[in-house]
Structure formats: structure tokens, C-alpha cells
N, CA, C and O atoms as a GROMACS GRO file, in nm:
protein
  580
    1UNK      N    1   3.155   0.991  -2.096
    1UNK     CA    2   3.020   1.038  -2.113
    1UNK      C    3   2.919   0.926  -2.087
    1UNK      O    4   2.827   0.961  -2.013
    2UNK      N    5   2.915   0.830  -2.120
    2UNK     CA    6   2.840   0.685  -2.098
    2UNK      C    7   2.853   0.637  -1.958
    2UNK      O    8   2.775   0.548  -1.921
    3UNK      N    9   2.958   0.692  -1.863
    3UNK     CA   10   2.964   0.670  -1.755
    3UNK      C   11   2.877   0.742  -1.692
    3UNK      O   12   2.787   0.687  -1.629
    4UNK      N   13   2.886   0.879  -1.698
    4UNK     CA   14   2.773   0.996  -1.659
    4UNK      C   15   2.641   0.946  -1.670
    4UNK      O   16   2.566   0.931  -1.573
    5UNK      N   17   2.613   0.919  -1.789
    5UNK     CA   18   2.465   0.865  -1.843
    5UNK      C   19   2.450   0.744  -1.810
    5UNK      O   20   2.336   0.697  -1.819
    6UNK      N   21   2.525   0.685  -1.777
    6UNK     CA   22   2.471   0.556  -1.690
    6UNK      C   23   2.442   0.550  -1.548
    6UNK      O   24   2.365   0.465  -1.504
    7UNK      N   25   2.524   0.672  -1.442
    7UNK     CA   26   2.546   0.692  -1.317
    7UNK      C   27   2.389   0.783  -1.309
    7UNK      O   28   2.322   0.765  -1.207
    8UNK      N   29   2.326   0.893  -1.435
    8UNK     CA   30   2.229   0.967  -1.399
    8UNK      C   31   2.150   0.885  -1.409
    8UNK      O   32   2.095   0.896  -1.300
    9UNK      N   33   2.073   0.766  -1.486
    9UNK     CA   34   2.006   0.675  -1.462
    9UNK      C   35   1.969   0.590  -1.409
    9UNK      O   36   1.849   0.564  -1.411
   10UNK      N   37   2.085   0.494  -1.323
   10UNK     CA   38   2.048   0.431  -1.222
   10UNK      C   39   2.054   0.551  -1.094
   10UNK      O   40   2.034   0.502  -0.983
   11UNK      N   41   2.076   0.677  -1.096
   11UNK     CA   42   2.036   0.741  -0.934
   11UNK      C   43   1.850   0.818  -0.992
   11UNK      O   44   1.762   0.860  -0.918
   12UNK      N   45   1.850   0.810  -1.118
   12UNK     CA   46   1.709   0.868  -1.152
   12UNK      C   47   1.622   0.714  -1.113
   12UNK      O   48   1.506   0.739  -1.081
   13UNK      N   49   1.645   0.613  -1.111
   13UNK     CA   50   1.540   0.471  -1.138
   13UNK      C   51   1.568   0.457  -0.926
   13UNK      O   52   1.474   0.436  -0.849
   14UNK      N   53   1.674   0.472  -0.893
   14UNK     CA   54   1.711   0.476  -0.775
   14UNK      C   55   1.587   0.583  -0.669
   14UNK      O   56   1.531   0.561  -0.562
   15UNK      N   57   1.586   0.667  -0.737
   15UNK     CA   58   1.512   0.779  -0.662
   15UNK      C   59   1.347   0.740  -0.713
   15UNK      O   60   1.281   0.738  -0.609
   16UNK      N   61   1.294   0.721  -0.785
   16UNK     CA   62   1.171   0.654  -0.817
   16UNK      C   63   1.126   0.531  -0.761
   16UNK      O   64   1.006   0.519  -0.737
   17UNK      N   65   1.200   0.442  -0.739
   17UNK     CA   66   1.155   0.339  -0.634
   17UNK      C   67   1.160   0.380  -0.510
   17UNK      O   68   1.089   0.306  -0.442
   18UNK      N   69   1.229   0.494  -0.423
   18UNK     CA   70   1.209   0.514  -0.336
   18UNK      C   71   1.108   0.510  -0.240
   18UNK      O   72   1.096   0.626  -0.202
   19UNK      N   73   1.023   0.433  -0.174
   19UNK     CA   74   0.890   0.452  -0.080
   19UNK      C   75   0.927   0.561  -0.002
   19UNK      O   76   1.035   0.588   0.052
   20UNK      N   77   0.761   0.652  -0.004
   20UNK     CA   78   0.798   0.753   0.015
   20UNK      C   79   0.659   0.682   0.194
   20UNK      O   80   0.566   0.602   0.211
   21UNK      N   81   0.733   0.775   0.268
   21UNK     CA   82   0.698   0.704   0.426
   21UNK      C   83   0.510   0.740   0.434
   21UNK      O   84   0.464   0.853   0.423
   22UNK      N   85   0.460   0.664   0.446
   22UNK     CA   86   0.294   0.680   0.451
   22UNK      C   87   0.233   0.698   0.624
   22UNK      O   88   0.320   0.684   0.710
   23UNK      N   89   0.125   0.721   0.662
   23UNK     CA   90   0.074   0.731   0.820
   23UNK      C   91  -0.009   0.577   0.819
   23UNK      O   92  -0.106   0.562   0.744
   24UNK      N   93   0.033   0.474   0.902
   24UNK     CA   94   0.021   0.365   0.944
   24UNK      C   95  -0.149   0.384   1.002
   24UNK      O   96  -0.178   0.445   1.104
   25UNK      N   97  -0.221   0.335   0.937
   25UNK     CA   98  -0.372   0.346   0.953
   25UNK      C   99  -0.414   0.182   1.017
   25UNK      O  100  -0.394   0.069   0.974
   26UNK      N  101  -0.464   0.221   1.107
   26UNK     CA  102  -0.498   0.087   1.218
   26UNK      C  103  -0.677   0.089   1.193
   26UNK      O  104  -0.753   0.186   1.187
   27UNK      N  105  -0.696  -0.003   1.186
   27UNK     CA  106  -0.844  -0.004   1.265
   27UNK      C  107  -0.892   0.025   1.396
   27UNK      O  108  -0.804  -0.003   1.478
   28UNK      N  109  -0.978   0.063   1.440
   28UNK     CA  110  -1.071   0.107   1.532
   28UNK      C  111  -1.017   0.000   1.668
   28UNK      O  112  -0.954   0.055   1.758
   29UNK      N  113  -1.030  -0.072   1.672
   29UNK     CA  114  -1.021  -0.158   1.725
   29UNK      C  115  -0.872  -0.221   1.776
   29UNK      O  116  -0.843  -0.247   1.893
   30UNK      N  117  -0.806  -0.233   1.686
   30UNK     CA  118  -0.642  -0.234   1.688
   30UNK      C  119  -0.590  -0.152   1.779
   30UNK      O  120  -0.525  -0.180   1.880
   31UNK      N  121  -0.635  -0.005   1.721
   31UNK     CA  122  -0.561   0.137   1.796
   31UNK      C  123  -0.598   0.098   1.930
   31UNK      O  124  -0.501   0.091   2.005
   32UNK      N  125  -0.690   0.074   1.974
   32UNK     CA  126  -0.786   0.120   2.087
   32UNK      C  127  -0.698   0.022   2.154
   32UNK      O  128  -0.638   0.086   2.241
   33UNK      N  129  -0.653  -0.125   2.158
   33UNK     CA  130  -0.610  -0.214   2.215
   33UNK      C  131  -0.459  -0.177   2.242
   33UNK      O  132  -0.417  -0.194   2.356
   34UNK      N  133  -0.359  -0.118   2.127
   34UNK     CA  134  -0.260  -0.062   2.134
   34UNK      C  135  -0.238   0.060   2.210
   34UNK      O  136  -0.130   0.085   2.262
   35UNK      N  137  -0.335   0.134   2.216
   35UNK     CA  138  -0.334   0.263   2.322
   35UNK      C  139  -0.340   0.214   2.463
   35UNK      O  140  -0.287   0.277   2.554
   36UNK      N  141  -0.398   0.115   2.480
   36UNK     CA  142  -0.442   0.056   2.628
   36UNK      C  143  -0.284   0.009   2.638
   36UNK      O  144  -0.225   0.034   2.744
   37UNK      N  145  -0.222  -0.049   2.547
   37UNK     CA  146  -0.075  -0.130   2.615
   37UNK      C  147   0.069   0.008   2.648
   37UNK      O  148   0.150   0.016   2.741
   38UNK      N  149   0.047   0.097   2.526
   38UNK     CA  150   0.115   0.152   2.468
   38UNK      C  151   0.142   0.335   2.555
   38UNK      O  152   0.239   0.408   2.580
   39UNK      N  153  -0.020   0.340   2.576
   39UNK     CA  154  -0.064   0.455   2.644
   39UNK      C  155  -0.038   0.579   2.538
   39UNK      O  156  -0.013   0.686   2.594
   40UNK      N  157  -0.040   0.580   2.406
   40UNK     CA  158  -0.016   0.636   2.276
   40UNK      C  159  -0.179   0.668   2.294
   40UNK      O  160  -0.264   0.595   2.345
   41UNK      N  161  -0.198   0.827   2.222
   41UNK     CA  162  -0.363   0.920   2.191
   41UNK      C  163  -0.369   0.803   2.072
   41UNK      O  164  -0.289   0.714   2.045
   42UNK      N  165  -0.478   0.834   2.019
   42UNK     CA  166  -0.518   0.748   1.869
   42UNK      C  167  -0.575   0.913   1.845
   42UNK      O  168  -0.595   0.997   1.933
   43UNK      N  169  -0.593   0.928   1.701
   43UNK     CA  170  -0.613   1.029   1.617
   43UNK      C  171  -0.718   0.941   1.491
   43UNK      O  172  -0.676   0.847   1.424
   44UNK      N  173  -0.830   0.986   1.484
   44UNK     CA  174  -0.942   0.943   1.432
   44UNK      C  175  -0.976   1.012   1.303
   44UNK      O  176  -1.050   1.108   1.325
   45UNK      N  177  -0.948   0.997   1.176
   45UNK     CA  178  -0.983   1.083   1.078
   45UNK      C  179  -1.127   1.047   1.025
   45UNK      O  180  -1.123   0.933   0.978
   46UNK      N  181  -1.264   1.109   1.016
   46UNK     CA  182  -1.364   1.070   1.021
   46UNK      C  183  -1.436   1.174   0.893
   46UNK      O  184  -1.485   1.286   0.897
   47UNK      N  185  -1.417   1.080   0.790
   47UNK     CA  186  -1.456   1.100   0.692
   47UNK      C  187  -1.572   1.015   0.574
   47UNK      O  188  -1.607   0.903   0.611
   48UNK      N  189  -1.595   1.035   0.521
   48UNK     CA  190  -1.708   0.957   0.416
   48UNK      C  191  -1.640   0.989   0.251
   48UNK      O  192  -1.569   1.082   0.214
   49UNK      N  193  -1.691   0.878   0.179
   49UNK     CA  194  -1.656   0.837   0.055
   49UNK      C  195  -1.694   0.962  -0.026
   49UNK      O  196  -1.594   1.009  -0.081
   50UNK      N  197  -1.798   1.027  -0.050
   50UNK     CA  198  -1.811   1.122  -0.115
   50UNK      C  199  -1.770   1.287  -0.082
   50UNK      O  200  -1.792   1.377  -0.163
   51UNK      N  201  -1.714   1.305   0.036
   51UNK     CA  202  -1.663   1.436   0.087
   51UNK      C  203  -1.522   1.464  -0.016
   51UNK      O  204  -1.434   1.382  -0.040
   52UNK      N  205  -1.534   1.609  -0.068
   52UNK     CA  206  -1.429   1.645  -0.103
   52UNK      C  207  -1.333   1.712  -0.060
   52UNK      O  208  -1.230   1.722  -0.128
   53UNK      N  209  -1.343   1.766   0.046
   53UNK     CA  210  -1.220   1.779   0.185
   53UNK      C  211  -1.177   1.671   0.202
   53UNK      O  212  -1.055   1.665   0.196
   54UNK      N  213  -1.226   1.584   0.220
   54UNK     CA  214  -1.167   1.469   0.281
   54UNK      C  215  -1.058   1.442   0.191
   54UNK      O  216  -0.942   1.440   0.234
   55UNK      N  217  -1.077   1.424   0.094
   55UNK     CA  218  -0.990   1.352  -0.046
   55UNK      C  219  -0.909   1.478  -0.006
   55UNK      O  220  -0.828   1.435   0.077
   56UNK      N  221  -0.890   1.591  -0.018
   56UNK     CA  222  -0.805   1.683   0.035
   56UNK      C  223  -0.695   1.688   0.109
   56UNK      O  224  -0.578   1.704   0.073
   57UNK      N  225  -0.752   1.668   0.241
   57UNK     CA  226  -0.633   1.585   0.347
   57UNK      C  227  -0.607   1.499   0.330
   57UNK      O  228  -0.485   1.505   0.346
   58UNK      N  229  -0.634   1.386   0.300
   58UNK     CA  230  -0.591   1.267   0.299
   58UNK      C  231  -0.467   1.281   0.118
   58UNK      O  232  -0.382   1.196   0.090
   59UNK      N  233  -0.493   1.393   0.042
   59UNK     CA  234  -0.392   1.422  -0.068
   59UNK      C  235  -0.277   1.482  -0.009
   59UNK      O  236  -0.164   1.442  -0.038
   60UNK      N  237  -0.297   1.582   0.077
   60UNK     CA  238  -0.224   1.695   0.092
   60UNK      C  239  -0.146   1.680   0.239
   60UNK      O  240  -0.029   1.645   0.248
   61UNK      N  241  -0.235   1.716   0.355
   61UNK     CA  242  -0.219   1.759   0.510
   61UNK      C  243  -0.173   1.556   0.543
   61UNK      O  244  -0.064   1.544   0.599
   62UNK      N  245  -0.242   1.428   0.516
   62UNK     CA  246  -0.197   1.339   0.541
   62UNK      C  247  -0.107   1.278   0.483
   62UNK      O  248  -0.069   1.167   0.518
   63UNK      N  249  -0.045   1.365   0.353
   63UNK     CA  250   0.105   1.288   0.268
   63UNK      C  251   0.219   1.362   0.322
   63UNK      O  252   0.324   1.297   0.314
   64UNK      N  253   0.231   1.474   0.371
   64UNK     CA  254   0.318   1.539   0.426
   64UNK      C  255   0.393   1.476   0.494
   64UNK      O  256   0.351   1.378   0.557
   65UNK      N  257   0.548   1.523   0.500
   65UNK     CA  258   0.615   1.420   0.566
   65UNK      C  259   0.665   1.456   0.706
   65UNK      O  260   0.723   1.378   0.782
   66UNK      N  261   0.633   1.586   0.730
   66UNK     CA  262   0.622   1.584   0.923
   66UNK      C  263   0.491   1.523   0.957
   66UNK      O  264   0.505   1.428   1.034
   67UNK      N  265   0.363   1.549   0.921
   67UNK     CA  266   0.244   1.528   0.943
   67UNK      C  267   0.311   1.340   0.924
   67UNK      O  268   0.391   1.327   1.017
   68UNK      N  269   0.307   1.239   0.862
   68UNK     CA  270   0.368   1.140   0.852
   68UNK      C  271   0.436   1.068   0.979
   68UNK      O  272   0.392   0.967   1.034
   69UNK      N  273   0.566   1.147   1.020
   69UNK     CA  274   0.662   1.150   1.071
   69UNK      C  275   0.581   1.135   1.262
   69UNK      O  276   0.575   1.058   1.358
   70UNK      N  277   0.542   1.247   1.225
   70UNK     CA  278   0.481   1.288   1.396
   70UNK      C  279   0.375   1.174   1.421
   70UNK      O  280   0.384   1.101   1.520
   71UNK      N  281   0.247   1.158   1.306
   71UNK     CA  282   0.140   1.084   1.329
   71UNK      C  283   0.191   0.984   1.385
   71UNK      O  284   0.155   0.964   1.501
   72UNK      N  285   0.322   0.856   1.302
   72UNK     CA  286   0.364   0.768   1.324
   72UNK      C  287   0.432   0.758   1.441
   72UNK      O  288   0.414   0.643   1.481
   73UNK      N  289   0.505   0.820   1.523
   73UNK     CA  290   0.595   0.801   1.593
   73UNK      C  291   0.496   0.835   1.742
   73UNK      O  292   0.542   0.786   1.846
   74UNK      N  293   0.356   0.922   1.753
   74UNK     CA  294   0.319   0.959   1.856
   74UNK      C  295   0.193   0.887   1.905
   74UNK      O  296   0.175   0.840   2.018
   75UNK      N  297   0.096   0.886   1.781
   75UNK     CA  298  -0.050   0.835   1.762
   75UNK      C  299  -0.066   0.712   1.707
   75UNK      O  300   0.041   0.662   1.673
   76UNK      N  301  -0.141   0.660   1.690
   76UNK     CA  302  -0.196   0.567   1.666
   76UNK      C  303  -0.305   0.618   1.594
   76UNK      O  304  -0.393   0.684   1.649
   77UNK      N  305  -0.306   0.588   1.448
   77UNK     CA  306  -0.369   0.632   1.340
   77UNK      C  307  -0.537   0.535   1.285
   77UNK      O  308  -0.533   0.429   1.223
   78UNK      N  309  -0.640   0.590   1.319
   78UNK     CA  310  -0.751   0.533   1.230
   78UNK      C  311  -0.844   0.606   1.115
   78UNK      O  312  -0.884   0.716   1.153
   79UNK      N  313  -0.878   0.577   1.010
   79UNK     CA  314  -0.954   0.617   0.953
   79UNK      C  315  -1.124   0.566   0.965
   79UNK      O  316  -1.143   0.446   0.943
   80UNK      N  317  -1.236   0.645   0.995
   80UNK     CA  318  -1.338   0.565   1.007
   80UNK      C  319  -1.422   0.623   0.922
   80UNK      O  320  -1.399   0.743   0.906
   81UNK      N  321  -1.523   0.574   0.855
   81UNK     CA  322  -1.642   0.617   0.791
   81UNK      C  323  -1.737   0.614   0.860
   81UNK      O  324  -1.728   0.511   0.926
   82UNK      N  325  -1.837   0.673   0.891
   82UNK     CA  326  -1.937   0.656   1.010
   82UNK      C  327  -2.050   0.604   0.875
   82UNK      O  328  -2.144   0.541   0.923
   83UNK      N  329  -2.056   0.615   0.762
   83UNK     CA  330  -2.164   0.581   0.638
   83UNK      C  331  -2.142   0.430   0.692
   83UNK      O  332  -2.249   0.376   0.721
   84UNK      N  333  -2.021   0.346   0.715
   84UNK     CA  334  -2.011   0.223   0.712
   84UNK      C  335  -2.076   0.117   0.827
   84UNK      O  336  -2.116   0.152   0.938
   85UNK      N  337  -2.076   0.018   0.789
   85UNK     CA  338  -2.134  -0.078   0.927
   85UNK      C  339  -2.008  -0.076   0.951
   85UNK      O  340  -1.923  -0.076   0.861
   86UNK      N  341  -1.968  -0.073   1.148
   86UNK     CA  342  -1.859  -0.143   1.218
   86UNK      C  343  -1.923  -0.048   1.375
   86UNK      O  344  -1.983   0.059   1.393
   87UNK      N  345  -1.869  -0.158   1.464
   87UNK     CA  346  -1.836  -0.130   1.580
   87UNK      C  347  -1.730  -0.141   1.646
   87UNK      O  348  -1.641  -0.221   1.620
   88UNK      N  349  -1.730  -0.051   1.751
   88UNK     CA  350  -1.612  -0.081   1.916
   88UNK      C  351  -1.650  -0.095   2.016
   88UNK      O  352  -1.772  -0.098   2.032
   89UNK      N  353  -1.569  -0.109   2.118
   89UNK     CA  354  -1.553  -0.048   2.292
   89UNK      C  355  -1.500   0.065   2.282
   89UNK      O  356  -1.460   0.102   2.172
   90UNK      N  357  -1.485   0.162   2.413
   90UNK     CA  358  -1.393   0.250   2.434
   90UNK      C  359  -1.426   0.274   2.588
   90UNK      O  360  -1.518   0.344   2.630
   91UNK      N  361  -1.346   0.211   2.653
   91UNK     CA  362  -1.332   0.272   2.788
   91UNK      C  363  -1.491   0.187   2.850
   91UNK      O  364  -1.578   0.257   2.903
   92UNK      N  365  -1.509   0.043   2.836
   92UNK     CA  366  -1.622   0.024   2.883
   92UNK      C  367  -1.777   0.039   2.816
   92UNK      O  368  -1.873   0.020   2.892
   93UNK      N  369  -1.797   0.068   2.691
   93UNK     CA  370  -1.898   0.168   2.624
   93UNK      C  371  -1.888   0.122   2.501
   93UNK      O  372  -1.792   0.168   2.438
   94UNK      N  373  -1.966   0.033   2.438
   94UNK     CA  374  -2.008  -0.029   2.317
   94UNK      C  375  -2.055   0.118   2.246
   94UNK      O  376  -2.101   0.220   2.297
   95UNK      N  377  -2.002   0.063   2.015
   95UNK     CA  378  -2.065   0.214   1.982
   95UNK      C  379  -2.108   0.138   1.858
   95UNK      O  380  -2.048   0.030   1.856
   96UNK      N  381  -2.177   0.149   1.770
   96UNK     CA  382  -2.199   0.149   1.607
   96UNK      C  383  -2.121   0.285   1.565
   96UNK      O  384  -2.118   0.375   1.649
   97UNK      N  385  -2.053   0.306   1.433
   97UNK     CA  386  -1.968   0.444   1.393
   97UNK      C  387  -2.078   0.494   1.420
   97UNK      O  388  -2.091   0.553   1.527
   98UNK      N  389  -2.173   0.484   1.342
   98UNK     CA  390  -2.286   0.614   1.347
   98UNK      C  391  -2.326   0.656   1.514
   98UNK      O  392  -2.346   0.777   1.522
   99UNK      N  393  -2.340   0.591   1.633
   99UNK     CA  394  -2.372   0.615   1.749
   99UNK      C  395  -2.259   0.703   1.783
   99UNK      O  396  -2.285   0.816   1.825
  100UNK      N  397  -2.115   0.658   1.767
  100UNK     CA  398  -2.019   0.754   1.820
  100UNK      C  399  -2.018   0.893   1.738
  100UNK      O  400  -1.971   0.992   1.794
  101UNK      N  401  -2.054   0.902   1.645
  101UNK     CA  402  -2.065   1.031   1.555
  101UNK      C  403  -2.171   1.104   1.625
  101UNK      O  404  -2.158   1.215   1.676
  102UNK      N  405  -2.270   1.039   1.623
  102UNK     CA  406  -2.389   1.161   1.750
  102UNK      C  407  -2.350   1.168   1.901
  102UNK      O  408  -2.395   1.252   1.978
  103UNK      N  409  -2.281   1.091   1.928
  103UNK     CA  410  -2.207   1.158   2.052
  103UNK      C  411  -2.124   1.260   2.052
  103UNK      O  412  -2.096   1.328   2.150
  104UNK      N  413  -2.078   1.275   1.925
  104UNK     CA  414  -1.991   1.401   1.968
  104UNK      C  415  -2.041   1.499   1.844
  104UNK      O  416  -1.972   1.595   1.809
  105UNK      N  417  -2.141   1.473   1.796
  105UNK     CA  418  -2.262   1.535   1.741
  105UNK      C  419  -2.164   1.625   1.589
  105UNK      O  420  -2.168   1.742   1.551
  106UNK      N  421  -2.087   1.505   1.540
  106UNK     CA  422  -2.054   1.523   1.438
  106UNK      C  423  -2.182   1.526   1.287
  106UNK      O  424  -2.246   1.424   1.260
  107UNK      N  425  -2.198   1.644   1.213
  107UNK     CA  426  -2.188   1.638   1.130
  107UNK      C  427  -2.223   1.663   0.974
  107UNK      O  428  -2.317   1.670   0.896
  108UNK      N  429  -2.073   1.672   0.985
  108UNK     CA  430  -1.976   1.739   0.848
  108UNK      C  431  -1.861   1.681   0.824
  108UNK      O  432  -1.787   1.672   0.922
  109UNK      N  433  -1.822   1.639   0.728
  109UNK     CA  434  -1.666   1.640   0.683
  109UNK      C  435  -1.607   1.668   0.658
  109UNK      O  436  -1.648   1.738   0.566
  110UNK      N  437  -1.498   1.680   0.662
  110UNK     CA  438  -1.372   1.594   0.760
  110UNK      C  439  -1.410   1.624   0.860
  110UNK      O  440  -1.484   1.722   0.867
  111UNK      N  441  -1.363   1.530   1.014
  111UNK     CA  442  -1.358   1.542   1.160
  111UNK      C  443  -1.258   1.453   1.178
  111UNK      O  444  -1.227   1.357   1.106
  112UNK      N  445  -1.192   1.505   1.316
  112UNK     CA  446  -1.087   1.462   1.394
  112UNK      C  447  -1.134   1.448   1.486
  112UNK      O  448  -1.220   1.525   1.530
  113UNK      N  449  -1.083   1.318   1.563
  113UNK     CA  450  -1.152   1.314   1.680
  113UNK      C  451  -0.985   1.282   1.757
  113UNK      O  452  -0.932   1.194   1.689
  114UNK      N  453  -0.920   1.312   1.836
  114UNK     CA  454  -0.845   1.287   1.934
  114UNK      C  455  -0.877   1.203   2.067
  114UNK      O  456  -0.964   1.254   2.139
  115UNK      N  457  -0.823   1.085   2.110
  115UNK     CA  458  -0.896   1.013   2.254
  115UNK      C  459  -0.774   0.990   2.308
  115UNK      O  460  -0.674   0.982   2.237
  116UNK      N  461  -0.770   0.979   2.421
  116UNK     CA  462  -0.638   0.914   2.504
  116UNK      C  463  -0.713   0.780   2.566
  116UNK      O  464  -0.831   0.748   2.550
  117UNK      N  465  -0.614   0.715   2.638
  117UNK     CA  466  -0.678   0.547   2.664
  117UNK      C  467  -0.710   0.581   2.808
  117UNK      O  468  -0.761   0.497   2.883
  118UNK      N  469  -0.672   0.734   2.857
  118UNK     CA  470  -0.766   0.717   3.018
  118UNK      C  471  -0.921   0.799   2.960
  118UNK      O  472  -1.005   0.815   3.049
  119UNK      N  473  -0.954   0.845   2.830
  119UNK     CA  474  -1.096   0.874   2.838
  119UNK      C  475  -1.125   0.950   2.797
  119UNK      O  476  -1.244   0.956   2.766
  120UNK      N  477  -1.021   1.079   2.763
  120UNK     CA  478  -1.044   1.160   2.705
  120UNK      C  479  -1.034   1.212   2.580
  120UNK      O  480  -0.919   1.225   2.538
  121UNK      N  481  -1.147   1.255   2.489
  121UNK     CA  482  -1.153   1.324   2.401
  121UNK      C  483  -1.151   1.399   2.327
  121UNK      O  484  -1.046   1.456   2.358
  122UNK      N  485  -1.198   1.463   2.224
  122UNK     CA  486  -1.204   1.606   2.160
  122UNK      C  487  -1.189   1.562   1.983
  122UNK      O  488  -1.130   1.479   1.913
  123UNK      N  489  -1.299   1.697   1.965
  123UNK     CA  490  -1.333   1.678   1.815
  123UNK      C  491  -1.267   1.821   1.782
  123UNK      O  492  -1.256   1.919   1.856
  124UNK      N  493  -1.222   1.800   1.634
  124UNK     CA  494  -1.193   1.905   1.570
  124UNK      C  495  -1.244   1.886   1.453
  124UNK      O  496  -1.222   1.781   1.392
  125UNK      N  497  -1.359   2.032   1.380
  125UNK     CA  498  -1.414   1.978   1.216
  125UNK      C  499  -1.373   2.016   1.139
  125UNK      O  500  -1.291   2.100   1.176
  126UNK      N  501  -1.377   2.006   1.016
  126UNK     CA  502  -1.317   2.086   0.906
  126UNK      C  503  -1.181   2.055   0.864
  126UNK      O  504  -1.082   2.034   0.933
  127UNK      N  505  -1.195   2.056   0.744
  127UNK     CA  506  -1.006   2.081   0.669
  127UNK      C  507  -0.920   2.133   0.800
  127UNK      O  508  -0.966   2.214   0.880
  128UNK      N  509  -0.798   2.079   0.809
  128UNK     CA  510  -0.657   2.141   0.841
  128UNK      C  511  -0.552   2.109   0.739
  128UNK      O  512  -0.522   1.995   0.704
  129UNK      N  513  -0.493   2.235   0.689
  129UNK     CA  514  -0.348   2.218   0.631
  129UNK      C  515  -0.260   2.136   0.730
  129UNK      O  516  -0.277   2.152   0.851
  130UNK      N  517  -0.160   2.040   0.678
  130UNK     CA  518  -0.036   2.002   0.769
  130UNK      C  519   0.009   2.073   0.869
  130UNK      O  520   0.061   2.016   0.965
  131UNK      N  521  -0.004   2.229   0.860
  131UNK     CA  522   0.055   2.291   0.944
  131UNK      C  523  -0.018   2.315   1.100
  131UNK      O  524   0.034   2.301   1.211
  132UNK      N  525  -0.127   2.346   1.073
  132UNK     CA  526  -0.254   2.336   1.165
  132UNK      C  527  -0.277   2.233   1.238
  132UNK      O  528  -0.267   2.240   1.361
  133UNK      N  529  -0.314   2.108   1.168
  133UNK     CA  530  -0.323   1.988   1.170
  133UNK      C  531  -0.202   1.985   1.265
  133UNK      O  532  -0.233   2.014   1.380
  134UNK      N  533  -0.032   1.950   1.242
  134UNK     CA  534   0.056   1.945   1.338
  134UNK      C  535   0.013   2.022   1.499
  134UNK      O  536   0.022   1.976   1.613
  135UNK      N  537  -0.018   2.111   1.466
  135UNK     CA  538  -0.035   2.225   1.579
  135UNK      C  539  -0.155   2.150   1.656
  135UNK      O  540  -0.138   2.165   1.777
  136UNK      N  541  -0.241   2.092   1.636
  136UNK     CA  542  -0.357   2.074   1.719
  136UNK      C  543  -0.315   1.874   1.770
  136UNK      O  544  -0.373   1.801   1.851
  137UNK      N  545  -0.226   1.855   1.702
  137UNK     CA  546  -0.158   1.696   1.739
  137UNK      C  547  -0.072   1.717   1.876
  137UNK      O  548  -0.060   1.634   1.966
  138UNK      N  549  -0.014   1.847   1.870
  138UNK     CA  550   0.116   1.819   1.947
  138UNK      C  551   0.056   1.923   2.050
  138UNK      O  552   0.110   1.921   2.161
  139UNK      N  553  -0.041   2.011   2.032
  139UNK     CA  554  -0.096   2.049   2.178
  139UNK      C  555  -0.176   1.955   2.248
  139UNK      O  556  -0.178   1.959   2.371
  140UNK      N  557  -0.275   1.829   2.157
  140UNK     CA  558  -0.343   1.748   2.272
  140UNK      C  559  -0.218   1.622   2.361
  140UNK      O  560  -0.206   1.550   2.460
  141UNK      N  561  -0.168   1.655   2.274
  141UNK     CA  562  -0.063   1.539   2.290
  141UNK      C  563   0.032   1.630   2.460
  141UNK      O  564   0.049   1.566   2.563
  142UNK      N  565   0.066   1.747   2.446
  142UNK     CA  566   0.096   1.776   2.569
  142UNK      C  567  -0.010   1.817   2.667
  142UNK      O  568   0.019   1.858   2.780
  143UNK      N  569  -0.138   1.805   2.620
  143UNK     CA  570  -0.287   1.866   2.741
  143UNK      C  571  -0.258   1.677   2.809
  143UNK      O  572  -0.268   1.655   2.930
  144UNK      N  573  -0.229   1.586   2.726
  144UNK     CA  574  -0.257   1.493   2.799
  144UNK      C  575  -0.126   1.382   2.873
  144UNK      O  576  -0.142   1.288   2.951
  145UNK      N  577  -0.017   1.429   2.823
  145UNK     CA  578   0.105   1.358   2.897
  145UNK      C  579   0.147   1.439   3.031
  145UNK      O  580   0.239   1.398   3.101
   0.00000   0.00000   0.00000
């Protein structure tokens, strides 16, 4: 019996340390340089500190472990705040967040923005469940390979 109860405890302390696999969040800047080598979309989650969707996905649709799985292995992951100071390039074309947000005339939160490193874009607004969310990853992902 002490064997049992010792075997259910170290596989219970075993399973609690487990790291559970997270989506590798790059900066703006990082991605953009890695897409140029890599030729990997970057996937842009474009959210602000006080949105409560946001905290949403980033609980739910971004802990998921296909959503996880796929982000990591296909995209190149950023989170940006457009509330924040920072800039980039992209393709030749200096931005402040806030300048690239009125370019694609974001705004509301959550937004997705999808880019490939030859130029192309696309916004998606609003909440997606994991499931959705998957679905709109793996169709830009074949509009552009």
C-alpha cells in the first residue's frame, strides 16, 4: 500500500511540473527579420491593456494546444499594443504601432493582422475561438505558399 501511495505521488508532483507548451512571442522586429531568412507569415495579435477580449484569447484560443502547436511550428508569433511607443520596417516602409494601425484602419480589439515577407497582408477583427482562429491560420498560410 505505501508503494501505491508513493508511486501516486511522485506521478501526481510529476504531472504538475510538467510545462505545458506556450506560443513563442517575438517582437516586431525579430519576426520581421526571421520571416525575411525563414520565409515563415508572422501572425500579429493586436491588442491593448484594457480590452477584455483580448485577455480572452490570449486565456483561451492562445493556450490551446493545437492553436500552440500550429502557431509555433508555422508563424512567427508577435504581440503588439498599438497604445504603446515602438516602431518597425516592413518591406521598405518605416511605421510607429499607431501609424500601422490606421493603415489598416484598425479600430477595435482584438485584431489579427497576418503578413508574409513578400508583402502581403490581411486583418482579421474580433475574438476567434481556437477553432476559427486555426481555420483562418492555415487558409492564409496556403493563399500564400
Amino acid at each position: 500500500m505505501k508503494y501505491l501511495l508513493s508511486l501516486f505521488i511522485i506521478t501526481l508532483f510529476s504531472f504538475s511540473f510538467t510545462a505545458k507548451e506556450i506560443i513563442e512571442w517575438k517582437n516586431i522586429n525579430t519576426a520581421i527579420d526571421q520571416s525575411d531568412k525563414d520565409d515563415k507569415p508572422i501572425f500579429v495579435d493586436v491588442y491593448t491593456d484594457w480590452c477584455g477580449w483580448c485577455k480572452v484569447l490570449d486565456k483561451k484560443t492562445f493556450q490551446h494546444d493545437e492553436v500552440v502547436e500550429y502557431v509555433n511550428e508555422h508563424y512567427h508569433a508577435v504581440k503588439l499594443n498599438p497604445e504603446k511607443e515602438g516602431s518597425f520596417s516592413f518591406k521598405g516602409k518605416d511605421y510607429t504601432y499607431d501609424e500601422y494601425m490606421k493603415k489598416h484602419e484598425i479600430n477595435s480589439y482584438p485584431a489579427i493582422i497576418v503578413l508574409h515577407p513578400d508583402g502581403k497582408e490581411k486583418v482579421f477583427m474580433g475574438y476567434r475561438d481556437s477553432k476559427s482562429f486555426l481555420e483562418i491560420l492555415k487558409k492564409y498560410k496556403k493563399q500564400v505558399d
